[in-house]
Backbone bond lengths (Angstrom), bond angles and torsions (degrees), N, CA, C in turn:
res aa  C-N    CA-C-N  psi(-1)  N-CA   C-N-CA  omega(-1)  CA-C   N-CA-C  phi
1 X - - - 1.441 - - 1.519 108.08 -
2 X 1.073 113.39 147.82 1.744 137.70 -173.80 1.533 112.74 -130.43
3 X 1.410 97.50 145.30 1.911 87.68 172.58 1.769 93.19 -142.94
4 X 1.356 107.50 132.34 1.670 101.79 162.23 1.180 117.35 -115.74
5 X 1.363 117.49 -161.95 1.124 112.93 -166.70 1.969 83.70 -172.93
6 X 1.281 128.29 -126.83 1.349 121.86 157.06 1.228 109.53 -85.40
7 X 1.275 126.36 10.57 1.572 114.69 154.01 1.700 92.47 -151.94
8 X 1.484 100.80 179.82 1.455 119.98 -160.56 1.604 102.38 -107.85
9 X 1.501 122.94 152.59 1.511 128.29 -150.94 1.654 80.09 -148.44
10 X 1.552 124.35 152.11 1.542 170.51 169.51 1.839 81.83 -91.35
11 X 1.210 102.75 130.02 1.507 120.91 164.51 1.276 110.28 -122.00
12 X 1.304 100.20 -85.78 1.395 121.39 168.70 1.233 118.53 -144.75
13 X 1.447 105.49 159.63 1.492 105.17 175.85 1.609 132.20 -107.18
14 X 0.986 132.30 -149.53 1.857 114.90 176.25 1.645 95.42 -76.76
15 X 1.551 100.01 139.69 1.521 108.97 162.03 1.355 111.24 -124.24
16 X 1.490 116.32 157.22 2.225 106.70 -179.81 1.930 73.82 -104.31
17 X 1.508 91.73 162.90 1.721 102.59 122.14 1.931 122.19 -103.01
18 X 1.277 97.35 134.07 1.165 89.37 -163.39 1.878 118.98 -56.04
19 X 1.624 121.16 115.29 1.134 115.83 173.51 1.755 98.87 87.47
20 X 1.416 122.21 2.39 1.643 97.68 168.21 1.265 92.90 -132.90
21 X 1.636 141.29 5.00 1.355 118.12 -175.13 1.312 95.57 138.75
22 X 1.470 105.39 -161.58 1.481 129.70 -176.94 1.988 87.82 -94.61
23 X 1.368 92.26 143.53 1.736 107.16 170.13 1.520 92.07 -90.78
24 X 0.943 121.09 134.09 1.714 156.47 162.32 1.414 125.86 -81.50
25 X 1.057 100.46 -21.67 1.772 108.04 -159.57 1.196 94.76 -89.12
26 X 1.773 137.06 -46.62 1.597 126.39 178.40 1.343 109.70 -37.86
27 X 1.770 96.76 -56.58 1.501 103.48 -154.92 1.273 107.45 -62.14
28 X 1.339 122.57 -26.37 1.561 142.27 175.55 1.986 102.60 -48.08
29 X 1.134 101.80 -58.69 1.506 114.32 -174.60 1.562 102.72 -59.94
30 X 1.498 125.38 -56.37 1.515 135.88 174.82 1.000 91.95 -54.83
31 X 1.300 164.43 -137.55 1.180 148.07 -144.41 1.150 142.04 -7.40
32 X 1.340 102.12 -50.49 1.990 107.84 159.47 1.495 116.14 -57.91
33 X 1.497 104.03 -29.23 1.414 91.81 -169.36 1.569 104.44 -116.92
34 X 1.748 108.97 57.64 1.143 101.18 152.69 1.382 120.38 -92.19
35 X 1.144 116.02 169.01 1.752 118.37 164.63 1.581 90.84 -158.64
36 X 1.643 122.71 115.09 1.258 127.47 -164.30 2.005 73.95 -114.05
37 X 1.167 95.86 160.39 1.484 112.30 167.70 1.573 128.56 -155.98
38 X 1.066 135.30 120.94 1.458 115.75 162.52 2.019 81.05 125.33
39 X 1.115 96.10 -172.18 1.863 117.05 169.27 1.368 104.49 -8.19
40 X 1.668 103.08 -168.96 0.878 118.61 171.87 1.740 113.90 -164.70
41 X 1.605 121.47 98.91 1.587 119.84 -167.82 1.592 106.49 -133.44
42 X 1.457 87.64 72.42 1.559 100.32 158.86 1.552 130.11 -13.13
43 X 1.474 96.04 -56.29 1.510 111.46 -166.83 1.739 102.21 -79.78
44 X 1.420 120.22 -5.08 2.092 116.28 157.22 1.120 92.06 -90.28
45 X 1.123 154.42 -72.12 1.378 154.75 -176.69 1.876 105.32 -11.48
46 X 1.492 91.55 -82.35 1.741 104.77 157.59 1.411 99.88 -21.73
47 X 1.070 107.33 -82.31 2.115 111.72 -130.51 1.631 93.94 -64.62
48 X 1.510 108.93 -44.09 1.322 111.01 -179.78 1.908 116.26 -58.06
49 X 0.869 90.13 -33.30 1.576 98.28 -170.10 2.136 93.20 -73.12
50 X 1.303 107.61 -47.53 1.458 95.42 -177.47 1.658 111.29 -82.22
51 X 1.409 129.23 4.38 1.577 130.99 156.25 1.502 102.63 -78.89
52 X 1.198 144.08 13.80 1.477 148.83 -128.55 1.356 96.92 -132.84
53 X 1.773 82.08 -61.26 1.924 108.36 -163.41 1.423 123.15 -81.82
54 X 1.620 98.10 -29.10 1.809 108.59 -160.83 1.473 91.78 -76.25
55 X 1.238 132.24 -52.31 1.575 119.52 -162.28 1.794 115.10 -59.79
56 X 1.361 110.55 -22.15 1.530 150.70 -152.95 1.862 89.95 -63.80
57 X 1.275 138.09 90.99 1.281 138.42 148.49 1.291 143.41 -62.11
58 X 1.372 139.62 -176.35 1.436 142.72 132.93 1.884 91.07 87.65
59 X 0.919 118.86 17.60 1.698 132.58 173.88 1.696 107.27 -114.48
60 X 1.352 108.38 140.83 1.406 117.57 -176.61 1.174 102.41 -77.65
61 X 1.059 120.97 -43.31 2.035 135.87 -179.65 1.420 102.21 -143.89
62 X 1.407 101.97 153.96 1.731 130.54 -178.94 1.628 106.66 -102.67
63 X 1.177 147.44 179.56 0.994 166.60 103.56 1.290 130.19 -114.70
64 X 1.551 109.09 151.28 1.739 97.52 154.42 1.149 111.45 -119.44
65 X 1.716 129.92 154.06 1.175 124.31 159.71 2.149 119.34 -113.15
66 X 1.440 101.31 142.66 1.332 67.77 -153.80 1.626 73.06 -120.33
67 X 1.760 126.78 152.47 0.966 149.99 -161.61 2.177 99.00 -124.09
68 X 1.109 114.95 127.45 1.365 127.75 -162.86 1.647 111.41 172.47
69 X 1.434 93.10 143.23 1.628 99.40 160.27 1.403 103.29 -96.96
70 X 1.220 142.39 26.31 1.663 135.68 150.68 1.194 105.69 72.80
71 X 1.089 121.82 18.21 1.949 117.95 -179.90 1.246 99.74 -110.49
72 X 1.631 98.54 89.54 2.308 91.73 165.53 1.168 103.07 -74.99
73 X 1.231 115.87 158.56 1.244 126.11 159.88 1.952 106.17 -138.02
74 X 1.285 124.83 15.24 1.248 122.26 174.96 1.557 102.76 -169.59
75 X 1.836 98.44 159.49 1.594 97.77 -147.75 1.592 82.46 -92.96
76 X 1.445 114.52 160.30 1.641 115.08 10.45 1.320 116.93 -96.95
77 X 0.977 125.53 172.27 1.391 134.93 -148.71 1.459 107.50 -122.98
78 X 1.136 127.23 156.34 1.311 128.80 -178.27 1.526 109.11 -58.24
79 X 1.534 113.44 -57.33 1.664 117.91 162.75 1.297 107.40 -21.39
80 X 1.401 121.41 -55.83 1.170 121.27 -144.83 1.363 107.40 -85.51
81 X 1.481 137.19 9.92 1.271 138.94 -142.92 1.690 96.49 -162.55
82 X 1.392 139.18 3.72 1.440 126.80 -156.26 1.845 76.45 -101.76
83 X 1.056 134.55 -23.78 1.464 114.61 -165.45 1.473 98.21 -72.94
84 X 1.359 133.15 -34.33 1.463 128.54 -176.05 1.383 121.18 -99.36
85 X 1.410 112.61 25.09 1.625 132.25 162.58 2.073 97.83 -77.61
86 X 1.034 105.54 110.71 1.354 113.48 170.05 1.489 120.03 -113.15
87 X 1.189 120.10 -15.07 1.279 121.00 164.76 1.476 137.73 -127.57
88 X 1.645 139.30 174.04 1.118 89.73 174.90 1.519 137.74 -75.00
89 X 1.473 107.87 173.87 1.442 123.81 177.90 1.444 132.62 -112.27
90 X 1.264 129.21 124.02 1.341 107.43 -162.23 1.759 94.90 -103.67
91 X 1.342 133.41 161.54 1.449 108.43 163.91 1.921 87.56 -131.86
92 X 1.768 111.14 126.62 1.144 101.10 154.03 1.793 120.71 -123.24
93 X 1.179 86.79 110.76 1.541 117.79 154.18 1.784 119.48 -8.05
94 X 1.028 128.82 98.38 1.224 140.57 174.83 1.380 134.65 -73.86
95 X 1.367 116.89 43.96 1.361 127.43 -153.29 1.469 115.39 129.33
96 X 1.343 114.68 161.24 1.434 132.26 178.85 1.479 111.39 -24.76
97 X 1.230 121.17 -179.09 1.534 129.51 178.72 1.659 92.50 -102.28
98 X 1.170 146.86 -7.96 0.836 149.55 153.37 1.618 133.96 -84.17
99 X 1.307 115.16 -10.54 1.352 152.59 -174.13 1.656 100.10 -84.75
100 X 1.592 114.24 -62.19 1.270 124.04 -119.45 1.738 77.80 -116.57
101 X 1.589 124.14 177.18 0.946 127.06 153.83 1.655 112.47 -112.71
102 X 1.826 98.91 109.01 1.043 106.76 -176.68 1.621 130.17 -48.84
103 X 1.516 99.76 -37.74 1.360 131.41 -179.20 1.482 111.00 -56.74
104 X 1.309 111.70 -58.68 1.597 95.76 -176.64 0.902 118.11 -85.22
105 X 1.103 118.25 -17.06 1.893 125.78 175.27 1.603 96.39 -53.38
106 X 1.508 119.64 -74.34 1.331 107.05 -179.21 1.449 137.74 -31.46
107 X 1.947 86.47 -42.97 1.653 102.25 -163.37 2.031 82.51 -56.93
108 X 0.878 126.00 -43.14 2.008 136.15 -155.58 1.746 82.99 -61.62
109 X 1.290 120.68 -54.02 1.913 120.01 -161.69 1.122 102.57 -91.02
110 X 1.552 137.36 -5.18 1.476 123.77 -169.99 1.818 102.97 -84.43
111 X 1.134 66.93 152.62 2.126 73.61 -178.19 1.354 128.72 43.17
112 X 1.339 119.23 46.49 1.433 133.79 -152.16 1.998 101.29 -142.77
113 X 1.583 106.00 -14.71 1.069 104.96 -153.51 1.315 124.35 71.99
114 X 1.357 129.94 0.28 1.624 130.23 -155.11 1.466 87.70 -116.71
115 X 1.667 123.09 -173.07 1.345 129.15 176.35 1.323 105.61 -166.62
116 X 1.458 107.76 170.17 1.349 118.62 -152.22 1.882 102.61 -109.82
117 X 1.548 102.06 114.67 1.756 89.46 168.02 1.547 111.86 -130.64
118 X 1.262 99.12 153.07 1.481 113.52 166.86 1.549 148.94 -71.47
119 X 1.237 126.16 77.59 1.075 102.55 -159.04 1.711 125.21 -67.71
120 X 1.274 129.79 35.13 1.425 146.60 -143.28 1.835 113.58 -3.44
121 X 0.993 132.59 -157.37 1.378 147.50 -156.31 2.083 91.67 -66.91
122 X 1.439 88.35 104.99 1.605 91.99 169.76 1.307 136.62 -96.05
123 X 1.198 129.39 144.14 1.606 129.64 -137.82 1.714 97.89 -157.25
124 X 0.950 124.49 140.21 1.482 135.91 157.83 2.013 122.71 -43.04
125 X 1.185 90.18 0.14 1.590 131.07 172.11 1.706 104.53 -44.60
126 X 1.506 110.16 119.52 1.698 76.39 173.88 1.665 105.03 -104.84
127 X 1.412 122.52 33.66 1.244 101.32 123.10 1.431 146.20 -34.89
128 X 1.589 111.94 -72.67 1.189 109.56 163.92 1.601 134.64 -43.54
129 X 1.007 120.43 -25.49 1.220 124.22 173.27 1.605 95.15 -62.74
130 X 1.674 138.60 -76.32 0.765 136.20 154.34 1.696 123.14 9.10
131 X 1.423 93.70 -76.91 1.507 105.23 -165.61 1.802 115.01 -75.95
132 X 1.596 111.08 -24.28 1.462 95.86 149.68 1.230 123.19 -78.75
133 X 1.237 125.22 -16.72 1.536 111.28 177.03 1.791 111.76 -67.09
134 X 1.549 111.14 -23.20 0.847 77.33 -178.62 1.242 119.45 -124.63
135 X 1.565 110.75 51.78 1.440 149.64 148.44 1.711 111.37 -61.89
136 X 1.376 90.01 -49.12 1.459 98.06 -177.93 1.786 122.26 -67.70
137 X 1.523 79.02 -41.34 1.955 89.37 169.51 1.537 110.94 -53.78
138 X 1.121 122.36 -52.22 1.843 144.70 -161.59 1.465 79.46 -60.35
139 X 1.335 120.45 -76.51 1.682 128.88 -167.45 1.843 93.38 -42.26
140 X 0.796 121.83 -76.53 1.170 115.32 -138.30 2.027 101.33 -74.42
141 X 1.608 111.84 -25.21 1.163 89.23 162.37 1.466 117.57 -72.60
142 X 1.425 117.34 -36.85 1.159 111.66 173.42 1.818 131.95 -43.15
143 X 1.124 118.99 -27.09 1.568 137.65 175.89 1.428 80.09 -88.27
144 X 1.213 156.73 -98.59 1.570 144.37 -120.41 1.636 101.93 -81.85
145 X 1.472 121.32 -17.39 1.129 118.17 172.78 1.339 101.44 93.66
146 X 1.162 140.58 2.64 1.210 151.95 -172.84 2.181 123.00 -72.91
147 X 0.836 124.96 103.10 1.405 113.71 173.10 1.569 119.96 -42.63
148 X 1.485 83.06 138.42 1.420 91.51 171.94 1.921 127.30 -151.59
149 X 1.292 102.66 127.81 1.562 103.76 -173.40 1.715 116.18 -53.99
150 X 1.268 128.56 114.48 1.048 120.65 173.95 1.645 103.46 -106.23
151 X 1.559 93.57 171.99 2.090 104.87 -159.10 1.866 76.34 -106.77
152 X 1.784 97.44 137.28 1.191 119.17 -170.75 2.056 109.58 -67.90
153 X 0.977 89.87 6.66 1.989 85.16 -166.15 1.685 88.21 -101.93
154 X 1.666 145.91 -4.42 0.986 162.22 148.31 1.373 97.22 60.37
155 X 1.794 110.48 69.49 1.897 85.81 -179.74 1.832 105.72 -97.47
């Protein structure tokens, strides 16, 4: 995990639990304790996150997922970073389609195999809790290639 801001930050890196998976609970803690401030340059976020991933073994497939409202405002830039996207990419969207910049988010999921979702207008709601989790489901069948039933109201 990576966090930027106008520049890009080391969180953490892949952890197993031994024999049940990836441990969750760090990344759980890194997350609470972000506080990003200042800019916004997608494309360190990126590059850092794929210096993160590439050395990263003993996995059948990699992904990244990258969490943003899509508004750079400082380089590097997503442009500047799609040639060293090697795997897929998921980009989810931090707000409305009106919120978010639809555009670069895609430009981040296009041709990556990965795709772009929304998590629409976010709220302390535990919907949302809900509805990224099951962001996470989509991602992860999506990386294994795996089918998956989605609920017809598609938020």
């Amino acid at each position: 995990m990576v966090s930027f801001d106008q520049s890009a930050y080391p969180a953490l890196g892949v952890t197993t639990n031994l024999g049940t998976g990836l441990d969750l609970a760090p990344v759980a803690t890194a997350i609470q304790n972000l506080h990003p401030a200042g800019a916004t340059s997608i494309g360190n976020g990126v590059e850092l996150g794929r210096h993160t991933l590439d050395p990263v073994t003993g996995f059948d497939k990699k992904a990244m997922i990258v969490f943003t409202d899509g508004l750079e405002n400082t380089s590097l830039y997503i442009a500047d970073v799609l040639g060293s996207i090697n795997d897929r990419t998921f980009a989810i969207g931090l707000g409305t389609a009106q919120q978010v910049s639809v555009g670069a988010l895609t430009a981040l999921a296009n041709n990556t195999g990965g795709r772009l979702l929304l998590s629409g207008q976010l709220s302390p709601a535990i919907d949302d809790y809900f509805r990224l989790s099951k962001f996470f489901m989509q991602v992860l069948a999506g990386v294994t290639n795996a089918n998956i039933v989605t609920d017809p109201s598609a938020i």
